[in-house]
VOPAGU-2260 file (C-alpha; in pm, 1 decimal, decimal comma):
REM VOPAGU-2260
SITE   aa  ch    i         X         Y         Z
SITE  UNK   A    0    7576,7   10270,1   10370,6
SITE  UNK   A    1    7324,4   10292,8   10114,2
SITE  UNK   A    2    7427,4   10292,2    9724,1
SITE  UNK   A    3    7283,0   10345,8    9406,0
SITE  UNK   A    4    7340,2   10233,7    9060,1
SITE  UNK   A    5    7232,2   10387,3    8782,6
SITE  UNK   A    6    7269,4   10190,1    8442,3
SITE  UNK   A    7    7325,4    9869,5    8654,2
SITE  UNK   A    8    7188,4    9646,5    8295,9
SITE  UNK   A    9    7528,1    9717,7    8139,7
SITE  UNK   A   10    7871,5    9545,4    8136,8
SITE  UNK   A   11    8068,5    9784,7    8387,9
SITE  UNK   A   12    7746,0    9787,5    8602,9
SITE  UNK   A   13    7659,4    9416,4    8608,7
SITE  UNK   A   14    8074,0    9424,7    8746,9
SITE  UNK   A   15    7959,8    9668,1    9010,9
SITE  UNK   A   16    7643,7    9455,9    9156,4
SITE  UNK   A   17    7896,5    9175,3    9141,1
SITE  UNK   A   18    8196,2    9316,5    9363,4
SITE  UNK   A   19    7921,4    9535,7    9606,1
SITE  UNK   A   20    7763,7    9179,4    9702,8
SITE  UNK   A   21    8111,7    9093,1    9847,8
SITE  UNK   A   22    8158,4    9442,5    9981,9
SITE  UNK   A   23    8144,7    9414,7   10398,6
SITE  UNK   A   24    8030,9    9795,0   10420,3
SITE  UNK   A   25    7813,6    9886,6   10136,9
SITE  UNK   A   26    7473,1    9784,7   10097,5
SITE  UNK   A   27    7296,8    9813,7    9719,9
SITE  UNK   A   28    6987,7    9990,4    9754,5
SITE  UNK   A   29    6894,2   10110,5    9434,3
SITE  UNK   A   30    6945,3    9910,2    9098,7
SITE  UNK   A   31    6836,0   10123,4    8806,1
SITE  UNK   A   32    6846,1   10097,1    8427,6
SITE  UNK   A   33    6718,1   10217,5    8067,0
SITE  UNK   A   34    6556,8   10071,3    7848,5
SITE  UNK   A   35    6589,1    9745,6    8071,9
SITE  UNK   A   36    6374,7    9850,6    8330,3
SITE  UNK   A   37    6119,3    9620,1    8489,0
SITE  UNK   A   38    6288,9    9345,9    8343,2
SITE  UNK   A   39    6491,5    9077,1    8601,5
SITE  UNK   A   40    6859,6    9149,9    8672,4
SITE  UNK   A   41    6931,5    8816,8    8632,8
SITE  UNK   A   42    6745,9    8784,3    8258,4
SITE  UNK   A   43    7075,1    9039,8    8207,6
SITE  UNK   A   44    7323,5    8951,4    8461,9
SITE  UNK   A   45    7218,6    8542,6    8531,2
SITE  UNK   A   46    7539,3    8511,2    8693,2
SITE  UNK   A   47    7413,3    8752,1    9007,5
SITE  UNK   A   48    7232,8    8460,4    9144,0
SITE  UNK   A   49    7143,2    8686,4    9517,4
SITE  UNK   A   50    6913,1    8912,4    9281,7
SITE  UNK   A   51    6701,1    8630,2    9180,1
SITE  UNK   A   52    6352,1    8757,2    9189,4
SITE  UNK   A   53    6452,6    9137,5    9150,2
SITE  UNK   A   54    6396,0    9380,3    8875,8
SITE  UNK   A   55    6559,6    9697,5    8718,5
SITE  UNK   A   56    6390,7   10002,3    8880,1
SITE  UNK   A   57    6371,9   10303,8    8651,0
SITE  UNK   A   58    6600,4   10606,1    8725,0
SITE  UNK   A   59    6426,3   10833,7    8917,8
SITE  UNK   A   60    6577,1   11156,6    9053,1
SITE  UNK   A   61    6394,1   11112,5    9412,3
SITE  UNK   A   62    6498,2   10756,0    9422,3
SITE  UNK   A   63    6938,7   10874,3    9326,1
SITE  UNK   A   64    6877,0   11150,6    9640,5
SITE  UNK   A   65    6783,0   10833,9    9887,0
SITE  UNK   A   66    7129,5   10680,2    9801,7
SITE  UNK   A   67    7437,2   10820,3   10018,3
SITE  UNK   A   68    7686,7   10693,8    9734,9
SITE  UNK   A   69    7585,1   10646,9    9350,8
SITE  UNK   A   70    7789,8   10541,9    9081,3
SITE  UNK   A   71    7701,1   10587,6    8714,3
SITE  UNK   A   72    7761,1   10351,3    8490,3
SITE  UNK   A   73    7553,3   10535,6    8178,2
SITE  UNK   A   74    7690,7   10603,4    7824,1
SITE  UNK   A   75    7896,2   10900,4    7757,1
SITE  UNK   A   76    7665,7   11231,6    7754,1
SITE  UNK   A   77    7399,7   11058,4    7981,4
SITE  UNK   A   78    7533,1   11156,4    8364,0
SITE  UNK   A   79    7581,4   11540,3    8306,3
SITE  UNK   A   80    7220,9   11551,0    8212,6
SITE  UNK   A   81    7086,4   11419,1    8562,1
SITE  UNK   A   82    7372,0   11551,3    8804,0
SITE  UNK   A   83    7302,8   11878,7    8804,3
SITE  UNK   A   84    6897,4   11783,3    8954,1
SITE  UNK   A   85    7048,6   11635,3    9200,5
SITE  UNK   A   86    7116,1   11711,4    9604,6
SITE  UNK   A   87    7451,7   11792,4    9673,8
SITE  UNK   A   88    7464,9   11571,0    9975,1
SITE  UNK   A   89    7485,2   11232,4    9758,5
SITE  UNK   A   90    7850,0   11092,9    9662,2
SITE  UNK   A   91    7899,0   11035,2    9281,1
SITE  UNK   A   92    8127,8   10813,4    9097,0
SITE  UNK   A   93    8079,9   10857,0    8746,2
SITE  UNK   A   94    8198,2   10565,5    8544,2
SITE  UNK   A   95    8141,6   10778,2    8201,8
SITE  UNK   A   96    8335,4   11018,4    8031,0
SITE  UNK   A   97    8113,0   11296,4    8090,5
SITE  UNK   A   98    8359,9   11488,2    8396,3
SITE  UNK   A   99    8686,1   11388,5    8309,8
SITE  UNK   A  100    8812,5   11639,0    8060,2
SITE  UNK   A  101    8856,8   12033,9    8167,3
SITE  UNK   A  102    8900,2   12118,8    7814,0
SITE  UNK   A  103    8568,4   12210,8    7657,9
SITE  UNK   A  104    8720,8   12200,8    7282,3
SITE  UNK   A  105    8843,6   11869,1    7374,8
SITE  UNK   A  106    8506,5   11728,5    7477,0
SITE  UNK   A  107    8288,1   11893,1    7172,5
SITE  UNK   A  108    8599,2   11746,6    6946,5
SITE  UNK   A  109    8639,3   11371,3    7075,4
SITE  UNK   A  110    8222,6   11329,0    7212,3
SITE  UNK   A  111    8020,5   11589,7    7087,7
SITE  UNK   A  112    7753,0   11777,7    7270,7
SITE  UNK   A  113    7778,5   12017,7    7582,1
SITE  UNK   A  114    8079,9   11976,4    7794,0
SITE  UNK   A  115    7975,9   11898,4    8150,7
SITE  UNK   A  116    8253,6   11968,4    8359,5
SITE  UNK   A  117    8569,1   11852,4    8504,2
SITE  UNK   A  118    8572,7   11660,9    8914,5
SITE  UNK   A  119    8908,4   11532,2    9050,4
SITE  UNK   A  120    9022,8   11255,3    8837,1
SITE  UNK   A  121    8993,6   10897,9    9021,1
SITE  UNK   A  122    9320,2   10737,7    8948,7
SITE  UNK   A  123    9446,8   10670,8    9339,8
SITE  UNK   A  124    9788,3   10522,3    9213,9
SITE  UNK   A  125    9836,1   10861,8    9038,2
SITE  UNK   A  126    9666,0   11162,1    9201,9
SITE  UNK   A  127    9671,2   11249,2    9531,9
SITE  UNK   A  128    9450,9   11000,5    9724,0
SITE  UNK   A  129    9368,5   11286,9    9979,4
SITE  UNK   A  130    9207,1   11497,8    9722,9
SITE  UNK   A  131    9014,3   11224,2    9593,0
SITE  UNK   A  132    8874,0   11132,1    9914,7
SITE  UNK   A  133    8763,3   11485,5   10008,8
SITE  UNK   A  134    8582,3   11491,3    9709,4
SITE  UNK   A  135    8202,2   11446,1    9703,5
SITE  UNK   A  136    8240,1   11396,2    9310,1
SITE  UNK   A  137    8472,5   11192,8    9131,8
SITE  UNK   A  138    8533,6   11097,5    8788,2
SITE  UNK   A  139    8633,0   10707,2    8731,1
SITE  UNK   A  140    8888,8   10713,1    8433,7
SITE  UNK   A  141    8827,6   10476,6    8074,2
SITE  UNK   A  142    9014,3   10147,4    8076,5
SITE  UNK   A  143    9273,9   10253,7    7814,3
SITE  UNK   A  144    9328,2   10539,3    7994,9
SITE  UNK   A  145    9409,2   10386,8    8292,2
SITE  UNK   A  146    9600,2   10115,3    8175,7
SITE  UNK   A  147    9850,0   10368,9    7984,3
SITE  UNK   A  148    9846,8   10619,2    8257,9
SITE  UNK   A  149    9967,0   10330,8    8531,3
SITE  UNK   A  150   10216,8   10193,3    8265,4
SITE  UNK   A  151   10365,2   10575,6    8176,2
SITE  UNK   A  152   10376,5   10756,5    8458,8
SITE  UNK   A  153   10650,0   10659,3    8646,9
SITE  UNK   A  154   10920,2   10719,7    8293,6
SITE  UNK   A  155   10754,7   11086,3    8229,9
SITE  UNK   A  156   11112,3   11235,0    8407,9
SITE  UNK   A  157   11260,8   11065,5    8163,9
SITE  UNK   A  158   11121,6   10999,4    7800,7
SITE  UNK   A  159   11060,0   11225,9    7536,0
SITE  UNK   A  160   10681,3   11317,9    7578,5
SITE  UNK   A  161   10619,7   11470,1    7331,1
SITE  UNK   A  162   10647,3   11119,8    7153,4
SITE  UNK   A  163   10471,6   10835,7    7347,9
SITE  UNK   A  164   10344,3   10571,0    7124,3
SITE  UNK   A  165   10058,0   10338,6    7212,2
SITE  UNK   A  166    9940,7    9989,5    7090,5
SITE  UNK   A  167    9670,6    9867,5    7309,1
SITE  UNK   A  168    9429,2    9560,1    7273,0
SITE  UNK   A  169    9084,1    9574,1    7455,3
SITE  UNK   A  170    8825,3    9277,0    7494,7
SITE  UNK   A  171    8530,4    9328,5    7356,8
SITE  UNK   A  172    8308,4    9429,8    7684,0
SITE  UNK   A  173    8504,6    9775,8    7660,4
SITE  UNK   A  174    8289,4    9844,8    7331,2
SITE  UNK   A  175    7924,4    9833,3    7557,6
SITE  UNK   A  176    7660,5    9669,7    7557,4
SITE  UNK   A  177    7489,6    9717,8    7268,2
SITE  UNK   A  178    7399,5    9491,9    6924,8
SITE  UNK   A  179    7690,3    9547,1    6662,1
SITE  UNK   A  180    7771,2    9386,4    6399,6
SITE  UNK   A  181    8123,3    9400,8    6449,0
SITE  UNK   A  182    8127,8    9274,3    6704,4
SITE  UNK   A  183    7936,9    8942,3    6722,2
SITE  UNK   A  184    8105,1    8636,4    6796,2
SITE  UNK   A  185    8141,0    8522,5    6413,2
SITE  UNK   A  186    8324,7    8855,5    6356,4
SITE  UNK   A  187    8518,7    8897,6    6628,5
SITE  UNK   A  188    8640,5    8515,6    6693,3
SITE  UNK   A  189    9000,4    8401,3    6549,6
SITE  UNK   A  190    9039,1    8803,3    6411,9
SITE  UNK   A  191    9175,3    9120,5    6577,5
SITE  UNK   A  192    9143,3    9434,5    6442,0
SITE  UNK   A  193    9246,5    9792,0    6482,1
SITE  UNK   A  194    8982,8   10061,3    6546,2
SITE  UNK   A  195    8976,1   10449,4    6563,8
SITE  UNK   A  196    9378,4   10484,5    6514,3
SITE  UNK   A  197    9514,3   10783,7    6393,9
SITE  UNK   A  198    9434,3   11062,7    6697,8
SITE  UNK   A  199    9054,1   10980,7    6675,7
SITE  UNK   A  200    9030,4   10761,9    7018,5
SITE  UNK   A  201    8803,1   10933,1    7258,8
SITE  UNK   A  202    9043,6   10859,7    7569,2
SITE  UNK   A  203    9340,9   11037,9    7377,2
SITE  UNK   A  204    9262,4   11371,3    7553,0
SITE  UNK   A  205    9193,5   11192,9    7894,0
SITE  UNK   A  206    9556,0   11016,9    7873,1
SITE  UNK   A  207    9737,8   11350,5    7816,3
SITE  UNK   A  208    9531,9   11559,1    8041,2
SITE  UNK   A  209    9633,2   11305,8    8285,0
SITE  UNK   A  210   10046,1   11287,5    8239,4
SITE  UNK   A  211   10057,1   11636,0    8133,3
SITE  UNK   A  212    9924,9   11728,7    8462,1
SITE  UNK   A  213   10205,4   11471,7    8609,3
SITE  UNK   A  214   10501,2   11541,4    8457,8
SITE  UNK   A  215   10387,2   11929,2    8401,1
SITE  UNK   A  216   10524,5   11937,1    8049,0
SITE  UNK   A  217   10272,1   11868,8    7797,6
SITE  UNK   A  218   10226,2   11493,2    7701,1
SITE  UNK   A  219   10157,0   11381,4    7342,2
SITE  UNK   A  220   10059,3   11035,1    7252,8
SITE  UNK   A  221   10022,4   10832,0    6911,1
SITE  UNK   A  222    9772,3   10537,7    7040,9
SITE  UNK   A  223    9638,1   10291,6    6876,1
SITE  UNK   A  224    9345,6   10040,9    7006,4
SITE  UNK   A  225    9285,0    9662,8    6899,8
SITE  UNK   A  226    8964,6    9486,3    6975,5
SITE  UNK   A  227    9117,9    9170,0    7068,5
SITE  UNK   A  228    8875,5    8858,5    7031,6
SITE  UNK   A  229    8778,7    8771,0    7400,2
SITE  UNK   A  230    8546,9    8916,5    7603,4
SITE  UNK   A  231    8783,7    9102,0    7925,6
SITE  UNK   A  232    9135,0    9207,0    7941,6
SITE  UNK   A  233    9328,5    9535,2    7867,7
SITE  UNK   A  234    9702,2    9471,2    7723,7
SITE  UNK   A  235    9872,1    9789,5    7644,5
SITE  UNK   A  236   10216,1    9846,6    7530,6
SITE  UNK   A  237   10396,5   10161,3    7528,1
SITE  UNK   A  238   10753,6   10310,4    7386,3
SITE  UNK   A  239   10900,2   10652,7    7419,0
SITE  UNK   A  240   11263,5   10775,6    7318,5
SITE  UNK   A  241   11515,8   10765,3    7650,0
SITE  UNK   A  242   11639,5   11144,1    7763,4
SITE  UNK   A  243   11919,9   10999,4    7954,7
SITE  UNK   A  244   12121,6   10683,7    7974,0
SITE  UNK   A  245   11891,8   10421,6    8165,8
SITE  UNK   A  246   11927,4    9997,1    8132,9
SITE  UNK   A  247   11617,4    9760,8    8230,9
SITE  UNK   A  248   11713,8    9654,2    8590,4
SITE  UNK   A  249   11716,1   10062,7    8710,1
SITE  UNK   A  250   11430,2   10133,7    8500,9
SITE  UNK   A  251   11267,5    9810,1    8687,5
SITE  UNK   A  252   11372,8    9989,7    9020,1
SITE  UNK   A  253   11227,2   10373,6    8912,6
SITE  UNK   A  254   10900,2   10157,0    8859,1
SITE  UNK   A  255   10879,3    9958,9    9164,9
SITE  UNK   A  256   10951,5   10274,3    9375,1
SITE  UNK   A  257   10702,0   10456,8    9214,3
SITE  UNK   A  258   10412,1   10215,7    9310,3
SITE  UNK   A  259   10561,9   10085,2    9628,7
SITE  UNK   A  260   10279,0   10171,0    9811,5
SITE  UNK   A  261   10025,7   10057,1    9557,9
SITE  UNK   A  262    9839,2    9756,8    9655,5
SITE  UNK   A  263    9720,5    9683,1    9314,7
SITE  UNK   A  264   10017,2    9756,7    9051,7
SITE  UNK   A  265   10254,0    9427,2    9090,8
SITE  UNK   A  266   10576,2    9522,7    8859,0
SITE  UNK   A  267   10695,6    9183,1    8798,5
SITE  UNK   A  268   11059,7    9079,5    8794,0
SITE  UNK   A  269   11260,1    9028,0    8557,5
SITE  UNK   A  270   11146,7    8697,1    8279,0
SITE  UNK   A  271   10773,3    8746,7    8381,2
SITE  UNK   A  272   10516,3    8931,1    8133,9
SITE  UNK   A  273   10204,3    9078,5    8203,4
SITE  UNK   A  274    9894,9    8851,7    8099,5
SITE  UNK   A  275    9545,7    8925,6    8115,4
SITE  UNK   A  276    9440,9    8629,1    8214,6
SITE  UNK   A  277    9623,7    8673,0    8534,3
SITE  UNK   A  278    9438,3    9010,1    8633,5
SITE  UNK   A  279    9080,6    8868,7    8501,8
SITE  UNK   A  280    8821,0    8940,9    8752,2
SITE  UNK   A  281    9016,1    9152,4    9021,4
SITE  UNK   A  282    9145,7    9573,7    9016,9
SITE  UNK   A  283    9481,4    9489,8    8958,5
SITE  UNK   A  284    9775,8    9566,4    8706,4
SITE  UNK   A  285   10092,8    9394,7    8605,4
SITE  UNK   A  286   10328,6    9592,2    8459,0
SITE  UNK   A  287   10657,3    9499,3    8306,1
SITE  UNK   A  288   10953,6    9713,8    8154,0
SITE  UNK   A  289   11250,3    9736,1    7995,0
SITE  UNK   A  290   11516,1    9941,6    7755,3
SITE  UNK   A  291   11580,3    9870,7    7391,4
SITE  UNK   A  292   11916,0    9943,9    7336,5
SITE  UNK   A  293   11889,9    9955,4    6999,7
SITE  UNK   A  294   11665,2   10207,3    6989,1
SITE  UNK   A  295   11739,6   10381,7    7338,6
SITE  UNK   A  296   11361,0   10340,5    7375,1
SITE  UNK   A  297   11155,4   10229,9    7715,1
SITE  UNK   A  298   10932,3    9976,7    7663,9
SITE  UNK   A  299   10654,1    9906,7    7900,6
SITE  UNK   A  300   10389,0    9653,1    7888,1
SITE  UNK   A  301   10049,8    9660,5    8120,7
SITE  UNK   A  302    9787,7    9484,5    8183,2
SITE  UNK   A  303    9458,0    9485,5    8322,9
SITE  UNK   A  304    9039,3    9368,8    8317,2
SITE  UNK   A  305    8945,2    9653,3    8140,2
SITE  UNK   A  306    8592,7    9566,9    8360,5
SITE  UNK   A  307    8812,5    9552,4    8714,8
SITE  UNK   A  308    9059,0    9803,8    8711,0
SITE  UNK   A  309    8933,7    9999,1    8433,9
SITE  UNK   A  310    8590,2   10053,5    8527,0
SITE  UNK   A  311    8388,4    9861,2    8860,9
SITE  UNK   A  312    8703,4    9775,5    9077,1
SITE  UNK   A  313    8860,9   10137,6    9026,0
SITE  UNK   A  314    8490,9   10312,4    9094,6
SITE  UNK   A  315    8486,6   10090,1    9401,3
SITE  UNK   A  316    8816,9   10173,7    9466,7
SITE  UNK   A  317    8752,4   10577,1    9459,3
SITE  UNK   A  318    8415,9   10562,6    9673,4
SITE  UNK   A  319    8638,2   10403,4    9936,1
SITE  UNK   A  320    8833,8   10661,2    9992,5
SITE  UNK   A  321    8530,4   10900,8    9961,1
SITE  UNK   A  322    8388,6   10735,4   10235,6
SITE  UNK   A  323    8702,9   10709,5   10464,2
SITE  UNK   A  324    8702,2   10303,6   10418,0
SITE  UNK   A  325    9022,1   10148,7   10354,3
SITE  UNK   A  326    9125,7   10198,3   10001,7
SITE  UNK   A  327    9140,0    9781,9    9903,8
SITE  UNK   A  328    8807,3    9694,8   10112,5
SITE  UNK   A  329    8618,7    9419,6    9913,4
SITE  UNK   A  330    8874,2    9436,8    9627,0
SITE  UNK   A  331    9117,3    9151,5    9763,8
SITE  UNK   A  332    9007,9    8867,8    9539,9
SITE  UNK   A  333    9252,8    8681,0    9275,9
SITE  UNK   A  334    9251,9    8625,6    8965,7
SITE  UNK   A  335    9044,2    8364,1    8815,0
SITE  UNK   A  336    9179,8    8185,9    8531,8
């Protein structure tokens, strides 16, 4: 099986060239990028040692249509500009944000620029696997998002949701690629601080798009991200008011049902917490819950490599099922700590 991808010189892509090497199905054909093209994959990515010797190729249309599977790893905007050029007949997993939201208004409000459109929504733990693997098209959800969607789901019967709140700390990978000031090591070492709080985070509309569509009531949530100083990991925590009377060990139960035939959520008994170090590297997510009394509030912790399971591992994880592979194939490794 031949596979493409296209803005391979970034963070999520170099995480893509890393878990295909390991893949036993899927061979990588075509290793694009931007503004790094012609330069060595390894001058990028020295850690992808079986590249030695080979360059980024430039995107080319006629070079995507060779590929039976691509994934995009591009910024936001970038993908909707070359999809459209290209033959139907090759697979897409789009790591951007470009497909994921239906709502136009929603797209020109949190990115700008024309909306693209809207493919099924690659979250297997949450939508219907079977739709996702007759798709030819699939949009990979943002790390935030699917850290907060895995954590919320399964309570949405039974919170207020019209009144999620969201605190959620992100390494700094999950801000790109690209030179920043803020976020070089002297800045970001020994400091965290909050970012693009009060409504403005671009994967506010994803998340409630998301639930809404799963608990078909609309979904509100307050969120607000951290850029924690280290470079992977997703740790999200999330509270909503209890709707009826609920204590930790059924709420504990309600979870582990939901996601008993998830290979990748682990909801951890009772005394353990989720830690990012113990998802580094791999697509899973720990999740851990439990009711404050005193404030007849759920509170749910999550965590995952915003890189894995938010990004590479979960694209992986969708063209799997597109291609009728089983849904874990090369995504069995642990944690490396």
């Amino acid at each position: 099986m031949k596979i493409g991808v296209v803005g391979a010189s970034g963070y999520a892509g170099g995480e893509l060239l890393r878990l295909l090497a390991q893949h036993p199905k899927l061979e990588v054909s075509y290793i694009s990028a931007g503004a790094s093209a012609g330069e060595f994959i390894t001058s990028v990515h020295p850690h992808l040692t079986h590249l030695a010797g080979e360059k980024f190729a430039t995107t080319e249309l006629s070079e995507i249509d060779k590929c039976e599977l691509v994934f995009f790893a591009l910024p936001h905007g970038e993908s909707g500009k070359i999809v459209s050029q290209l033959s139907q007949a090759v697979k897409i997993v789009d790591l951007g944000a470009d497909f994921r939201l239906s709502d136009s208004n929603q797209w020109v409000k949190y990115y700008g620029g024309d909306h693209a459109g809207k493919w099924i929504y690659g979250l297997p733990e949450i939508i219907d696997t079977a739709e996702i693997a007759a798709s030819s098209r699939v949009a990979n959800p943002g790390c935030y998002a699917t850290a907060i969607s895995l954590a919320t789901a399964p309570a949405l019967d039974f919170i207020e949701t019209s009144d999620i709140v969201v605190v959620a700390a992100s390494g700094t990978t999950g801000a790109g690629r690209s030179a920043k000031i803020n976020l070089l090591g002297s800045e970001v070492m020994n400091s965290l601080t909050s970012y693009k709080f009060g409504g403005v985070h671009q994967h506010t509309p994803e998340i409630e798009e998301c639930l809404t569509h799963i608990a078909g009531k609309e979904v509100k949530i307050s969120f607000t991200p951290i850029l924690a100083p280290m470079p992977r990991g997703i740790l999200a925590t999330i509270t909503a008011k209890l709707t009826r009377e609920l204590d930790s060990d059924a709420l504990r139960h309600l979870y582990k049902s939901f996601y008993k035939k998830s290979e990748f959520v682990s909801i951890l008994s009772k005394n353990e917490m989720p830690k990012t170090s113990s998802v580094l590297g791999t697509n899973n997510a720990q999740i851990q819950v439990a009711v404050d009394n005193h404030t007849d509030r759920v509170v749910i912790s999550c965590a995952i490599d915003n890189l894995g399971k938010g990004a590479a591992g979960q694209a992986v994880q969708n063209a799997n099922l597109m291609l009728g592979y089983e849904e874990g194939l090369g995504l069995t490794q642990l944690a490396v700590r």
